[in-house]
Each structure stands twice: as C-alpha cells, then as structure tokens.
Backbone as a printed PyTorch tensor [residue, N CA C, xyz], in Angstrom:
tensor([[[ 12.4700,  15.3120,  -5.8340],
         [ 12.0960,  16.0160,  -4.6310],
         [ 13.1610,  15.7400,  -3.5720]],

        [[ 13.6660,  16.6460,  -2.5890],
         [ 14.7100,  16.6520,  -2.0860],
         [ 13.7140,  16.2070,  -0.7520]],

        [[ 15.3340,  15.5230,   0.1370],
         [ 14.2980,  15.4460,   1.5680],
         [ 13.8340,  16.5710,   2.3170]],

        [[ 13.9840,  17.6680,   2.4220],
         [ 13.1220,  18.7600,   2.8400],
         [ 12.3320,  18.9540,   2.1430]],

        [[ 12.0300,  19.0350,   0.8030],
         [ 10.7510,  19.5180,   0.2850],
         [  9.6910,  18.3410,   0.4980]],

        [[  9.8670,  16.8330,   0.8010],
         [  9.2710,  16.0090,   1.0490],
         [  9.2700,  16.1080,   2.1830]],

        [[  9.6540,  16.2640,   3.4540],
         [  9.2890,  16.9230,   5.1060],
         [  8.2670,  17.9270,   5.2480]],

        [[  8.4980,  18.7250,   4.0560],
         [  7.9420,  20.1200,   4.1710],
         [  6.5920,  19.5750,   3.8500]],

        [[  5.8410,  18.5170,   2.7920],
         [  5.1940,  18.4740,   2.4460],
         [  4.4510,  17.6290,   3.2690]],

        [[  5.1190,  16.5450,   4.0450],
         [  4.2130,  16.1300,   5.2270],
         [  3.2350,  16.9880,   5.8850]],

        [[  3.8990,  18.0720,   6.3300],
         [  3.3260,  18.9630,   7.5380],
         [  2.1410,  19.7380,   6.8950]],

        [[  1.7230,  19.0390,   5.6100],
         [  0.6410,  19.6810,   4.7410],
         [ -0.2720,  18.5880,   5.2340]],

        [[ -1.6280,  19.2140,   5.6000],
         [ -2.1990,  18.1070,   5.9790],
         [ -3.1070,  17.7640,   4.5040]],

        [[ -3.4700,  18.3450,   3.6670],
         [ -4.0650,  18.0280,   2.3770],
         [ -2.9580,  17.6770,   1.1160]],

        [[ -1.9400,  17.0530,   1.6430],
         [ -0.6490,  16.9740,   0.6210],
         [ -1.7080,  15.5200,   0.1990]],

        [[ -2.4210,  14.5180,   0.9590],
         [ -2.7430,  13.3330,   0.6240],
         [ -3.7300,  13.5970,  -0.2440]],

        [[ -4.3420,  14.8030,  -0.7070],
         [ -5.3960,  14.7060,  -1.0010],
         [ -6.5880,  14.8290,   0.1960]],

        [[ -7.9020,  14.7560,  -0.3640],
         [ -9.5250,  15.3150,   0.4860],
         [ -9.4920,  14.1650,   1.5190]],

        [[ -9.3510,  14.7950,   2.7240],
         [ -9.2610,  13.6450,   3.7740],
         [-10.7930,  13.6870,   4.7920]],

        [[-10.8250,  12.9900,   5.4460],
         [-12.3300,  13.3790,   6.5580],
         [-11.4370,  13.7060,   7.8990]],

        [[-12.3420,  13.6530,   8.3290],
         [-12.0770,  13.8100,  10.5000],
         [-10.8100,  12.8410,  10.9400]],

        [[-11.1130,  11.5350,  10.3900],
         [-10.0050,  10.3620,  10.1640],
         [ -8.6980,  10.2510,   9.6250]],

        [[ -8.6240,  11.2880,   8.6760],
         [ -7.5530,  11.3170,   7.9510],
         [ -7.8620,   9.8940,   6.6750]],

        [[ -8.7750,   9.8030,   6.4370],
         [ -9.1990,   8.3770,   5.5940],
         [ -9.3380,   9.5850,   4.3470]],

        [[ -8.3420,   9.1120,   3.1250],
         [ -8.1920,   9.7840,   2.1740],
         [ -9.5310,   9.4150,   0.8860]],

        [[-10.7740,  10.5310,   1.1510],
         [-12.1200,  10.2240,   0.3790],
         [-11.8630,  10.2250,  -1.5860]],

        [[-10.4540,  10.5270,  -1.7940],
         [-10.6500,  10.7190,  -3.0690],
         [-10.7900,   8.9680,  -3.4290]],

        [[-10.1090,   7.9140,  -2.8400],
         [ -9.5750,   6.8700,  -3.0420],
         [-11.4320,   6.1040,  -2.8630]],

        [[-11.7910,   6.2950,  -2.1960],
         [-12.8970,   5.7080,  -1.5290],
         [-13.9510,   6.3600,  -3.0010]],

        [[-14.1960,   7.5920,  -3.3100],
         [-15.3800,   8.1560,  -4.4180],
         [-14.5450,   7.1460,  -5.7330]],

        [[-13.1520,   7.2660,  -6.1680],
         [-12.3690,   6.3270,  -7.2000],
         [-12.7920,   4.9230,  -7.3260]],

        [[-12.7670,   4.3650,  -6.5500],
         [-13.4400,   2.8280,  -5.4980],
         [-15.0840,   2.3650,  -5.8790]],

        [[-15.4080,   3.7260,  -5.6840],
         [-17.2570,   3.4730,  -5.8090],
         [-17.1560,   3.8140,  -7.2180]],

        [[-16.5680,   4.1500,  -8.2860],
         [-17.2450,   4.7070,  -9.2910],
         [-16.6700,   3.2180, -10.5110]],

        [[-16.1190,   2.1970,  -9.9790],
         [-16.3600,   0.7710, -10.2440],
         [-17.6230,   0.2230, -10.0360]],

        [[-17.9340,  -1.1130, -11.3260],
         [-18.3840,  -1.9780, -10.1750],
         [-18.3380,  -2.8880,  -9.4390]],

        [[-19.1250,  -3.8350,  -9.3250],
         [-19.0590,  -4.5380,  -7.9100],
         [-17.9390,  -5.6990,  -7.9620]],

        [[-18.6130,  -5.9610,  -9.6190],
         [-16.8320,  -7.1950, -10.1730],
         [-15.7940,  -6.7360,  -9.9860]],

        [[-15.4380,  -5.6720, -11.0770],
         [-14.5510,  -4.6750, -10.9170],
         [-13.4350,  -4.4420,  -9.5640]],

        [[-14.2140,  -4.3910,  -8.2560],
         [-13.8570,  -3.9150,  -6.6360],
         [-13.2280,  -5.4790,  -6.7610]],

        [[-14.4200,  -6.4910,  -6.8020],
         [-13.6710,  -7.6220,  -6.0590],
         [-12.2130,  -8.2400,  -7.4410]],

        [[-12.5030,  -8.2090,  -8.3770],
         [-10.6540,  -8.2790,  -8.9630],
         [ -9.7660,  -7.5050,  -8.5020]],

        [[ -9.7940,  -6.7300,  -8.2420],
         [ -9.1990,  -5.1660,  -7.8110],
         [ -8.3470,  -6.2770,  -5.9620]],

        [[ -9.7530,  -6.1540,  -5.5420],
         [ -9.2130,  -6.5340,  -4.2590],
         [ -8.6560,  -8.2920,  -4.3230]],

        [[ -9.5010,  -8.8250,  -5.1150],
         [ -8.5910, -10.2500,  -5.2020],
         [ -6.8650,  -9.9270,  -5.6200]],

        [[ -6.6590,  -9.1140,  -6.7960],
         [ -5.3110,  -9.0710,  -7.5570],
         [ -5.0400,  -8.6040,  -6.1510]],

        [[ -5.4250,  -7.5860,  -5.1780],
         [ -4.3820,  -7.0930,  -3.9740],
         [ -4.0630,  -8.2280,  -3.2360]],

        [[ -4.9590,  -9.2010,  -3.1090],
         [ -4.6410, -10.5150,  -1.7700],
         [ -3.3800, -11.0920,  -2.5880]],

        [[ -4.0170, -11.4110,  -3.7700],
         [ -2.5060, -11.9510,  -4.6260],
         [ -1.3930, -11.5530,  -4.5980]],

        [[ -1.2650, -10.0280,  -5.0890],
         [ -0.1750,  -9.5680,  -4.5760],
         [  0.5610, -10.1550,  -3.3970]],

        [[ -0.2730,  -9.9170,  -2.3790],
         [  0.1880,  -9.7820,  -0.8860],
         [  0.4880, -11.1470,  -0.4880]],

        [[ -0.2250, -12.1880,  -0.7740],
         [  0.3590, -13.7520,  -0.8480],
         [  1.7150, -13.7590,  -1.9470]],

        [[  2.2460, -13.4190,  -2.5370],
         [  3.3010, -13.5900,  -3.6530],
         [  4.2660, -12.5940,  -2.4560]],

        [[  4.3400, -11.6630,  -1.9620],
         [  5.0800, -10.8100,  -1.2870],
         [  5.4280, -11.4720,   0.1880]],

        [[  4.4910, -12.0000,   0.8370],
         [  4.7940, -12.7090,   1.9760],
         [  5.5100, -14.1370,   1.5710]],

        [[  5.6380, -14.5520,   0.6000],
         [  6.1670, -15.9150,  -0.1120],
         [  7.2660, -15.5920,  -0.0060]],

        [[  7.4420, -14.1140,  -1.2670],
         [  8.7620, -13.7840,  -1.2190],
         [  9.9550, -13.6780,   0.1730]],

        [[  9.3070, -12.9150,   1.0190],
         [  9.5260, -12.9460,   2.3470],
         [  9.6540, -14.2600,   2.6500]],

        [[  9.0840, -15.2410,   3.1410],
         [  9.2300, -16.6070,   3.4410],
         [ 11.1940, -17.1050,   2.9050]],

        [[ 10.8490, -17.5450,   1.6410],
         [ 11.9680, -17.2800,   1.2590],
         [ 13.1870, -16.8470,   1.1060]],

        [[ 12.9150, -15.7510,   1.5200],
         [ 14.3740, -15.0440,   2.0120],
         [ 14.9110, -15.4810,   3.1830]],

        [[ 13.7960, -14.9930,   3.7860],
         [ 14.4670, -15.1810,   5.1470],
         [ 14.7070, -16.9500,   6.1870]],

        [[ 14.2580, -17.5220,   4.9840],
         [ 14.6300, -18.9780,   4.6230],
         [ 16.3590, -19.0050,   4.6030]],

        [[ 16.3480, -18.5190,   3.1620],
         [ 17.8630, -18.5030,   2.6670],
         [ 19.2370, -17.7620,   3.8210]],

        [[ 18.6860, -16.5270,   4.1300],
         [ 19.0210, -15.8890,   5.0280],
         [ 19.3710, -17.2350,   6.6430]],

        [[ 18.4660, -17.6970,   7.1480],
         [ 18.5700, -18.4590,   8.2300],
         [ 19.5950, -19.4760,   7.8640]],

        [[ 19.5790, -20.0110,   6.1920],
         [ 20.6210, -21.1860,   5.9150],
         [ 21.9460, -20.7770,   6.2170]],

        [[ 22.2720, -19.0900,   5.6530],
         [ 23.3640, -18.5380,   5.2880],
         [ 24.1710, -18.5410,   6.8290]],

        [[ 23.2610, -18.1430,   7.9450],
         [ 24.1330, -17.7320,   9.0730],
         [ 24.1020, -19.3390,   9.5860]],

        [[ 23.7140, -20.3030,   9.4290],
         [ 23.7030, -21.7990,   9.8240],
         [ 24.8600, -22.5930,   9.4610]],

        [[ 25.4660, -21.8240,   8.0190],
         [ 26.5390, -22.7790,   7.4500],
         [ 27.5330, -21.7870,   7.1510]]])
C-alpha cells in the first residue's frame, strides 16, 4: 500500500472496522466477549508481559545509549 492509498484510507471513517459514537472499535470488544473469562485474563496477562519485557527493553537502551554519550 502506497502512502496515499494509506492517507486515503484514513479519511474512511469505517476503514477500522464497526465503530460506536466513540470511535471504540465494537468488532474487537464482540471478539473479546466471545472468550472466556480465563481465556480474557491470559490474553490480558500475556499483554502486561509483553509490555513489562518492552519497557525493560527500553530501560536498557536507553541505559546503553546514556553510557555511549558519557564515554
């Protein structure tokens, strides 16, 4: 997809998919409920994980980064 046809497709307001009043995209939310309740919370634990391993990563860098302009 070129960058205009991806511009073009912003200005679609249903390019995200079935949205509400909010713009809160309902396909993700009916996908969500049709788990269950274990299901949601691995789902959302593996996301915290993620997101702790990604802010680490971050940590890190910009660790190395601070050494680099120090020495």
């Amino acid at each position: 997809m070129t960058a205009d046809e991806y511009l073009r497709k912003l200005q679609d307001p249903h390019w995200y998919g079935e949205q509400d009043e909010n713009g809160v995209d309902l396909s993700l939310i009916r996908e969500n409920l049709k788990l269950t309740p274990t299901e949601r919370v691995r789902r959302g634990d593996a996301a915290r994980l993620d997101a702790l391993r990604l802010m680490e990563y971050g940590r890190r860098h910009s660790e190395k980064r601070d050494r680099k302009s120090c020495g």
